[in-house]
C-alpha positions as CSV (number, residue, x, y, z in Angstrom):
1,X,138.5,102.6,121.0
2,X,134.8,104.1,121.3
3,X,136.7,107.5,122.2
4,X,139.6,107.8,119.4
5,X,136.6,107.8,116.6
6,X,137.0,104.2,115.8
7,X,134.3,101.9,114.4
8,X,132.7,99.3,117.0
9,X,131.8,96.7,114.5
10,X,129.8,93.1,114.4
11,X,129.9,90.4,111.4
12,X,127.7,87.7,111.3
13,X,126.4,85.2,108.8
14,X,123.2,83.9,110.5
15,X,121.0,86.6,112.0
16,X,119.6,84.6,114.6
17,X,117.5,85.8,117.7
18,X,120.4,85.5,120.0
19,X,122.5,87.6,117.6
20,X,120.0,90.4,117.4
21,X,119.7,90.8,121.5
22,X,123.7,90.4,121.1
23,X,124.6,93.1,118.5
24,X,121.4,95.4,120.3
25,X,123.3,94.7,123.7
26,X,126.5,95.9,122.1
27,X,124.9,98.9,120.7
28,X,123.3,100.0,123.7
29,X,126.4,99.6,125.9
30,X,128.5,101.9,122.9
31,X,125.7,104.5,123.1
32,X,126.0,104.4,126.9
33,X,130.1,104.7,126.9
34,X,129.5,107.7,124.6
35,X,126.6,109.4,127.3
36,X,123.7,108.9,124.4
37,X,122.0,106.0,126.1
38,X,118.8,108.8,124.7
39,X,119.3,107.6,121.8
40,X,119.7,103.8,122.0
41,X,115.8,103.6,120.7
42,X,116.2,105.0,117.7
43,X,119.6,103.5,117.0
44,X,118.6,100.1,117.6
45,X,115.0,100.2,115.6
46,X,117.7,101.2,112.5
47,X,119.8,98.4,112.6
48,X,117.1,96.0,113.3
49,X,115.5,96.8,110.0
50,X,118.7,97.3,108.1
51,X,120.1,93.6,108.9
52,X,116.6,92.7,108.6
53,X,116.8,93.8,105.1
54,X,120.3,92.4,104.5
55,X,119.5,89.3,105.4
56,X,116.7,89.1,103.2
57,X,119.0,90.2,100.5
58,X,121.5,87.7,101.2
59,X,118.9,85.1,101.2
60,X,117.4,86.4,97.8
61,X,120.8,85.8,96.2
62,X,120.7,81.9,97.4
63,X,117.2,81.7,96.2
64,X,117.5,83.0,93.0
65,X,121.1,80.7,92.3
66,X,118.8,77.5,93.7
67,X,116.6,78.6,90.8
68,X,118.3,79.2,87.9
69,X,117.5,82.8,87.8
70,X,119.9,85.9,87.1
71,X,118.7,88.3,89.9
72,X,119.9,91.9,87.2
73,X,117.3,89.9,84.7
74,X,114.5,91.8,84.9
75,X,112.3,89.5,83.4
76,X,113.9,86.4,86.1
77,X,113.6,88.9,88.6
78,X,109.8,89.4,88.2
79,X,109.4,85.6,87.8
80,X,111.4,84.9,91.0
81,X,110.1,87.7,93.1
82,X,106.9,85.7,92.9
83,X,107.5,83.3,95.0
84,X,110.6,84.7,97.3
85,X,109.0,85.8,100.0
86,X,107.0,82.8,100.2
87,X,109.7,80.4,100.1
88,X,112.1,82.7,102.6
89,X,109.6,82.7,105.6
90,X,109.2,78.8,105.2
91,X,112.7,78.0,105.3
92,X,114.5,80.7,107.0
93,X,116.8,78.1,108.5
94,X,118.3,76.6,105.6
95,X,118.7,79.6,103.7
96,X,120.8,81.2,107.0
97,X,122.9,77.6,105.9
98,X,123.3,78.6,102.4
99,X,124.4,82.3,102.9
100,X,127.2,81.3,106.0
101,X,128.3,78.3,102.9
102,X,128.3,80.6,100.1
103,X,129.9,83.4,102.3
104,X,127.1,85.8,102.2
105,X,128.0,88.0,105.6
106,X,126.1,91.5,107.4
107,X,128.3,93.7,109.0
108,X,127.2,96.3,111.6
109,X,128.9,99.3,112.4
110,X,128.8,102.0,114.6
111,X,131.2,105.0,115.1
112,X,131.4,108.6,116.2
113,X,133.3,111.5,114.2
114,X,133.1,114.7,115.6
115,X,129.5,116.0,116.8
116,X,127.6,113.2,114.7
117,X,127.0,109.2,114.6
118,X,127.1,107.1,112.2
119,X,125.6,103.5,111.5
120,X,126.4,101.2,109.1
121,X,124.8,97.9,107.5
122,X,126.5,96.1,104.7
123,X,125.9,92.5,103.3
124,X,128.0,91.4,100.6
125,X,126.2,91.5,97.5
126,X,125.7,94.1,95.1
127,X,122.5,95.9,94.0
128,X,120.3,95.1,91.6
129,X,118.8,98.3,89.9
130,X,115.6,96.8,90.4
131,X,115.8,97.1,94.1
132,X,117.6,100.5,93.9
133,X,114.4,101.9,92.5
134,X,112.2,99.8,95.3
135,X,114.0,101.1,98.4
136,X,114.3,104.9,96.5
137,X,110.3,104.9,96.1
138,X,110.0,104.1,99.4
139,X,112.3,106.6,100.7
140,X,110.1,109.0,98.7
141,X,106.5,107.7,99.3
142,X,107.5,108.5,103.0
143,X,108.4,111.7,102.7
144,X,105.3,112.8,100.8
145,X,103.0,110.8,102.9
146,X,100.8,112.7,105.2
147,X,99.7,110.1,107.3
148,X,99.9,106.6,107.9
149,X,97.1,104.9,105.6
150,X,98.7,106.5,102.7
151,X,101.7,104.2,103.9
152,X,100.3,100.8,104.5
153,X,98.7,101.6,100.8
154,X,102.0,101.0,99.7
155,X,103.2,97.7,101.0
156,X,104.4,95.3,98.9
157,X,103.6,91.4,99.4
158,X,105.9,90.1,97.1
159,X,109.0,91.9,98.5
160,X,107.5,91.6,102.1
161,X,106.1,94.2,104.1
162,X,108.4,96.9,103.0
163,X,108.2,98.9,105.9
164,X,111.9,98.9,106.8
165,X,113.0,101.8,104.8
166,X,109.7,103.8,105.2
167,X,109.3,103.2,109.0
168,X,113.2,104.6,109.1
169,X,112.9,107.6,107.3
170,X,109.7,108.6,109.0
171,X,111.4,108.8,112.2
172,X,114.3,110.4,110.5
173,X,111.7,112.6,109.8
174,X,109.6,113.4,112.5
175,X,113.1,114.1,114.5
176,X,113.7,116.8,112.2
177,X,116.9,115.2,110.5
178,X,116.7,115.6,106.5
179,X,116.6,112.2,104.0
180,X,120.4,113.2,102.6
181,X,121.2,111.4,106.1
182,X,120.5,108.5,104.4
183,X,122.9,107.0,101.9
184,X,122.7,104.0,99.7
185,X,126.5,103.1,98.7
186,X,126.5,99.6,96.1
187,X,130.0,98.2,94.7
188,X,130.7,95.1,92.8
189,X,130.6,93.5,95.6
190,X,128.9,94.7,98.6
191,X,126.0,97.4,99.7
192,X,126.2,99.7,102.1
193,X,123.4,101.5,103.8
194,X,124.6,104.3,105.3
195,X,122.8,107.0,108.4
196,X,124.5,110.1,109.7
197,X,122.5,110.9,113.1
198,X,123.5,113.5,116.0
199,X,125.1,112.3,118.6
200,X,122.8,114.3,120.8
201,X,119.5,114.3,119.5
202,X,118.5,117.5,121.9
203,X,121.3,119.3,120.8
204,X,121.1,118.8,117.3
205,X,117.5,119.9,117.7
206,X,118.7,123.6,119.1
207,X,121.4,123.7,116.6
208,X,119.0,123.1,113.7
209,X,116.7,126.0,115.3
210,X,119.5,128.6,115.7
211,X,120.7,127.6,112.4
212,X,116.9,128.8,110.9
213,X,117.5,132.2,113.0
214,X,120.8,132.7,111.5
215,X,120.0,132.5,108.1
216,X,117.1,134.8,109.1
217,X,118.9,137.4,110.4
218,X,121.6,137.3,107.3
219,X,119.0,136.9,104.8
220,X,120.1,136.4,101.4
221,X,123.5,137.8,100.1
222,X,123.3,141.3,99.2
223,X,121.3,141.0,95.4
224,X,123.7,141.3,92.5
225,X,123.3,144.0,90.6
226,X,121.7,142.7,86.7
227,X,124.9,142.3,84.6
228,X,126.1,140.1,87.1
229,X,122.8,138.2,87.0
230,X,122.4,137.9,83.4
231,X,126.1,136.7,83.5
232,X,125.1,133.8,86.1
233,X,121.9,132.8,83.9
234,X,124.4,132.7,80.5
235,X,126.8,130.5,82.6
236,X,124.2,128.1,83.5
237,X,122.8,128.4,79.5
238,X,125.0,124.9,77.8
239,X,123.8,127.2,74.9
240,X,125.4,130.3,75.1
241,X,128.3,132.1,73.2
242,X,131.9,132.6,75.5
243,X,132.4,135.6,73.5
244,X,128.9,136.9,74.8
245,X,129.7,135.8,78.1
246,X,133.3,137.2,78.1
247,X,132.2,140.8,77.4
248,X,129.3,141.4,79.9
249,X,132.6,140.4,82.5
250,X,134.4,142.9,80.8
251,X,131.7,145.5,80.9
252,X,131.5,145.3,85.1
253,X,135.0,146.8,86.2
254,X,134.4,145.9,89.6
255,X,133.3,142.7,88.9
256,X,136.3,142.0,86.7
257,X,138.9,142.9,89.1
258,X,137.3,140.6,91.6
259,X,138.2,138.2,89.2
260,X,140.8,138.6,87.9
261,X,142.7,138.9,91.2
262,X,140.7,135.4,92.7
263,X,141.9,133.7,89.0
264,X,145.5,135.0,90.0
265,X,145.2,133.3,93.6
266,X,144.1,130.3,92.1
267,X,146.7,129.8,89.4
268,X,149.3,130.7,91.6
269,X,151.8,127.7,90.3
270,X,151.2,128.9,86.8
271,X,154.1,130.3,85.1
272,X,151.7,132.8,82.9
273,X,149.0,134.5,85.0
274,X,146.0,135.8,83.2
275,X,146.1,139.5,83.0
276,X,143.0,140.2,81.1
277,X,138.9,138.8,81.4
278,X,139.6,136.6,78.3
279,X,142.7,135.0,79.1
280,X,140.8,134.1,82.9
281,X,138.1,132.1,81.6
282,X,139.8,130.5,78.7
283,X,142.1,128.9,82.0
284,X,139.6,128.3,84.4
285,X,136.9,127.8,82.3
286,X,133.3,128.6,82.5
287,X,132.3,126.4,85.3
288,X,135.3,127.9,87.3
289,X,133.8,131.2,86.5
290,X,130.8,130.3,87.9
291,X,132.2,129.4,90.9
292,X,134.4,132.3,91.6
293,X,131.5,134.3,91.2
294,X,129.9,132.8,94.2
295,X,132.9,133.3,95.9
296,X,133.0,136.7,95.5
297,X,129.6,136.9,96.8
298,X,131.1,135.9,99.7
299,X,134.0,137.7,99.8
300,X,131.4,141.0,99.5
301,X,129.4,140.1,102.3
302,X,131.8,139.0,105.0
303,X,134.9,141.5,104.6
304,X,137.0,140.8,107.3
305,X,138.2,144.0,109.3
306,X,139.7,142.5,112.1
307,X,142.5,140.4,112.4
308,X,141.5,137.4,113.2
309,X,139.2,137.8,110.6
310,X,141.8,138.6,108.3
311,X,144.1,135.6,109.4
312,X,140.7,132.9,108.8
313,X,140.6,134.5,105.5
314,X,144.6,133.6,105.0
315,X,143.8,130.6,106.1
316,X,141.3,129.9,103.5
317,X,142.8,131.3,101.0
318,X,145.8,129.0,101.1
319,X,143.6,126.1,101.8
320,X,142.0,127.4,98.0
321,X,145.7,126.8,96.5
322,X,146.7,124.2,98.5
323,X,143.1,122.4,97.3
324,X,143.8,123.1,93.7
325,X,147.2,121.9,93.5
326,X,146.2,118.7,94.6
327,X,143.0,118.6,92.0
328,X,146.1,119.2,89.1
329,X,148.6,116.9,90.7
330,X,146.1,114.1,91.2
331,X,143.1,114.5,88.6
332,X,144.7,116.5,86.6
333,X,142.7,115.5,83.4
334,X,139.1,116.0,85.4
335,X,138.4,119.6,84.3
336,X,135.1,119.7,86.7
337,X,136.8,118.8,89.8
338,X,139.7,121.2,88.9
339,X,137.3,123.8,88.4
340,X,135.6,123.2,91.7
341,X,138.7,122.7,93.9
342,X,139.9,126.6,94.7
343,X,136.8,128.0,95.4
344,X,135.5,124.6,97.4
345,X,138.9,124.9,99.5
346,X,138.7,128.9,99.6
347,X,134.6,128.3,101.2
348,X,135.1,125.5,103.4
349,X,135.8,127.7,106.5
350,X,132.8,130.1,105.6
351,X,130.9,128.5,109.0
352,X,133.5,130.1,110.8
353,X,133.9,133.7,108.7
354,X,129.8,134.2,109.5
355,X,130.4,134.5,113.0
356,X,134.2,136.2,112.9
357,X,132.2,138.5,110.4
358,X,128.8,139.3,112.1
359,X,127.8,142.7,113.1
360,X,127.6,142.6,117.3
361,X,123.6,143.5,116.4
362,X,123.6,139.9,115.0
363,X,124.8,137.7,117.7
364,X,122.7,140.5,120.0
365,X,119.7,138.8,118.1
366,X,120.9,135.4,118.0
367,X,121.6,135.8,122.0
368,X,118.3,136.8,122.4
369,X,116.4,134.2,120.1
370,X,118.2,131.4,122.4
371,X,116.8,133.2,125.7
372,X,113.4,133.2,124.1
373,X,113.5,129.7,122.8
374,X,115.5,128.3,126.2
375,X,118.3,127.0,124.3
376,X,120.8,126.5,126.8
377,X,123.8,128.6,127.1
378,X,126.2,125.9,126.5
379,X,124.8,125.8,122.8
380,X,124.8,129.2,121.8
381,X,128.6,129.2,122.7
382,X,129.6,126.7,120.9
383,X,128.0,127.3,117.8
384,X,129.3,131.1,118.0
385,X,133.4,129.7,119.2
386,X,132.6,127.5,115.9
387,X,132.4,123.9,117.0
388,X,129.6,123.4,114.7
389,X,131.0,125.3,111.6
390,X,131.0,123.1,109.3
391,X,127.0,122.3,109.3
392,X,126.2,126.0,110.4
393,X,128.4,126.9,106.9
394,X,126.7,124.1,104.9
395,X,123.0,124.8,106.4
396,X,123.5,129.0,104.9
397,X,124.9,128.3,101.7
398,X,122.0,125.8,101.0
399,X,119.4,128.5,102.0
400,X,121.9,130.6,99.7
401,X,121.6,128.5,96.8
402,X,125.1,127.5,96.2
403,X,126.5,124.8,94.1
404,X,126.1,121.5,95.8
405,X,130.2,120.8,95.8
406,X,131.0,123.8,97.5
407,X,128.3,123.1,100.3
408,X,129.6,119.3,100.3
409,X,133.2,120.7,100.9
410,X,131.4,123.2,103.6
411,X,129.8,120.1,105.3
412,X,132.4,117.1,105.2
413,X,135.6,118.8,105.4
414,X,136.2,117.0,108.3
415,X,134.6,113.8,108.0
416,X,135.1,112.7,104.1
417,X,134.4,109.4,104.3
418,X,130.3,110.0,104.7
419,X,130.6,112.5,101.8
420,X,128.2,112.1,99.0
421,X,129.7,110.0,96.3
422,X,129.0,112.7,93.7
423,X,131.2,115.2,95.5
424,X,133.6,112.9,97.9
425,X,136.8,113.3,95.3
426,X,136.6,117.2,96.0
427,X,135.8,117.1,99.8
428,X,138.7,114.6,100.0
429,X,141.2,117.1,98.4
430,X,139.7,120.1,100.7
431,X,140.3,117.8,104.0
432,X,143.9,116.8,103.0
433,X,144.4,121.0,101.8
434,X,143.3,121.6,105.6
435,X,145.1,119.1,107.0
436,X,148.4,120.0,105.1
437,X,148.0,123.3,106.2
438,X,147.8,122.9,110.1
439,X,150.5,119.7,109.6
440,X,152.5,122.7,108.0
441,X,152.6,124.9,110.8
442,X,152.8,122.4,113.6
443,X,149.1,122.6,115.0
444,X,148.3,119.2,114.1
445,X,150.2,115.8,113.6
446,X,150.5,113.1,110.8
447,X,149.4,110.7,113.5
448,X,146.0,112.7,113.6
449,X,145.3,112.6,109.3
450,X,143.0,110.1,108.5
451,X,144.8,106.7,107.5
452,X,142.4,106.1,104.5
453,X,142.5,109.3,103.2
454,X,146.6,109.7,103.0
455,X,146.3,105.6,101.4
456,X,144.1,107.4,98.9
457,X,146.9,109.7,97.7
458,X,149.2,107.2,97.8
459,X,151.0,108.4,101.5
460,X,152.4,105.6,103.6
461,X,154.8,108.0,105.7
462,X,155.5,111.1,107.1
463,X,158.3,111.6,104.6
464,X,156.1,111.2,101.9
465,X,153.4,114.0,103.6
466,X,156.3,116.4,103.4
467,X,157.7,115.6,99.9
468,X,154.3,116.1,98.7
469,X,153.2,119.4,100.7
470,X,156.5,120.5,99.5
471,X,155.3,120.1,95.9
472,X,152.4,121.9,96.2
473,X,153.8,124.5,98.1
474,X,156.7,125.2,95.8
């Protein structure tokens, strides 16, 4: 189970001491079957203070119920808060009783996609907005905290000691892995708290170096000559006049071929394609724009001479259409996820393309750095034979300043369901565009495309797959 990617998971209503040393028995034994006993530390302080916090979450919901209070009342919440913490370390017992009656669960979760770990904690109550804010100011006073005085400064006696979240994302920290890792998921009716760590803590250290030297030796994208820039600051005015925008376009020849032919790619299944600058951004509108734009930044800096090049640029290029016909066919009426979808599906491979692409001086240097830094072979080759793609891809375009979609799409093309919420519909659409595409030429198998995601698109068979990647293929 621990080796086909599936989640190793634990529900429990009372968090006693003998479920603790249970569910931390459990955890070390996964981390062991996976050869990360290294990181069994780490992995157990987090899921201490998670369903730590969950509990005390759960039991907040009892107490405020026993009391007559409505928890999203801010004023009740206040009033109650005075007297929780109090009341919750008194009678820890009974209030374990009342959340088992009322059905108030944890769940722990661990599982292994591809080169990263994630754990889960979830109880089954939904966040208040005034405990939102709490655990987001911790997060934050942790990050900006230089030392620990400035942190016990901030503890909180009427919520408890508050160091859960801050004690987490310190270590998070000093291990070099960035905050995003942490995500904070609340439904109707259940919370989620979320951490994305490397399965090999060494190795994702060396990773993150070489990453550094990479964008180093790239640098920036070759700088765009000023009508292009003053086009990109008019496209991120909400202020300015189309018409204005329109004929600086029209005034770059270059520039408006590019576009014109990526605007052709992308409307592919339209029966009229745009054959003027005008007609372009009336259809993809100026968002779109924007977004091709970046794309053919791309496209400028990492021409592909060689075949294989050549044939991971086919390959992304379909993956564009294939992307964009499923933004029309299933969110049709969403203009800003249509708009993202070609170039998001077009980009997701880039991790790949900067190595395919690189001058031989360039992986000369990157050899070199690893030599000098001791990063073991192993590393360097399968970051360059692109096991590690999708985070190399995602790390450059950051340092590149691209639009957060298209480096969500870069990052989580192949594990969607730990995409951020704001960009998850797009990197969806991009994993199921990949996945039609290998499906579609026999490298991969419907057995291997991610259960939830085809539910999502309403696929309960094979047949189905094929009707519908013969729909977007026609």
């Amino acid at each position: 189970m621990i080796h086909a990617e599936l989640p190793v998971s634990i529900t429990t209503y009372r968090l006693t001491p003998e479920i603790k040393q249970y569910i931390r028995r459990v955890s070390s034994l996964f981390l062991r079957e996976i050869h990360q006993g290294t990181m069994e530390e780490y992995i157990n302080y987090c899921l201490s203070e998670l369903m730590d916090n969950s509990q005390k979450a759960n039991a907040k919901r009892v107490f405020f119920k026993e009391n007559n209070l409505d928890i999203f009342n801010q004023d009740d919440y206040a009033r109650g808060m005075e007297s929780f913490k109090k009341e919750f370390l008194a009678n820890q017992t009974h209030y374990q009783t009342c959340q088992e009656e009322s059905g108030l669960s944890i769940t722990m979760s661990l599982e292994t996609r591809g080169e990263n770990l994630y754990l889960e904690v979830t109880n089954n109550s939904r966040l208040t907005v005034f405990e939102y804010k709490r655990i987001h100011d911790r997060i934050m006073h942790a990050i900006q905290s230089k030392d620990s005085s400035q942190i016990f400064s901030y503890i909180d006696e009427k919520e408890g000691a508050g160091l859960g979240f801050i004690s987490i994302t310190l270590m998070l920290k000093k291990l070099g892995i960035p905050v995003e890792n942490i995500q904070i998921l609340s439904q109707s009716d259940k919370t989620t708290v979320r951490i994305r760590l490397p399965k090999n803590i060494d190795d994702y250290r060396y990773i993150t170096a070489i990453s550094y030297e990479i964008a180093e030796i790239i640098k920036n994208l070759p700088q765009l000559p000023e009508n292009v820039s003053k086009i990109n600051r008019l496209l991120n005015d909400p202020t300015s006049d189309i018409g204005q925008i329109i004929s600086l376009i029209q005034q770059d020849v270059s520039l408006s071929a590019d576009l014109l032919k990526l605007v052709n790619s992308a409307s592919f299944r339209m029966q009229h394609k745009p054959t003027n600058i005008e007609d372009s951004v009336k259809m993809v509108g100026l968002r779109g724009v924007k977004n091709l734009i970046y794309a053919i930044e791309s496209l400028q800096t990492l021409t592909p001479p060689t075949k294989n090049k050549k044939s991971l640029w086919q390959h992304s290029q379909q993956v564009g259409n294939y992307t964009l016909a499923l933004a029309y066919k299933f969110y049709g009426n969403n203009k800003q996820i249509t708009a993202d979808a070609y170039v998001c599906g077009l980009l997701h491979d880039i991790g790949k393309i900067l190595f395919e692409a690189a001058h031989p001086d360039t992986l000369q240097k990157l050899s070199s750095f690893c030599n000098q830094k001791k990063i073991p072979s192993r590393i360097y080759e399968k970051i360059v034979a692109g096991i590690n793609h999708a985070e190399i891809g995602a790390f450059v375009t950051k340092k590149w300043n691209f639009p957060d979609v298209i480096t969500a799409a870069i990052e989580f093309h192949h594990t969607p369901s730990v995409a951020p919420e704001d960009h998850k519909q797009v990197v969806e659409i991009v994993y199921l565009a990949n996945a039609l595409y290998y499906y579609e030429r026999e490298h991969s198998r419907y057995n291997l495309i991610y259960t939830d995601i085809l539910k999502k698109f309403g696929i309960e068979t094979e047949r189905q797959l094929q009707h519908l990647l013969k729909d977007i293929s026609a």
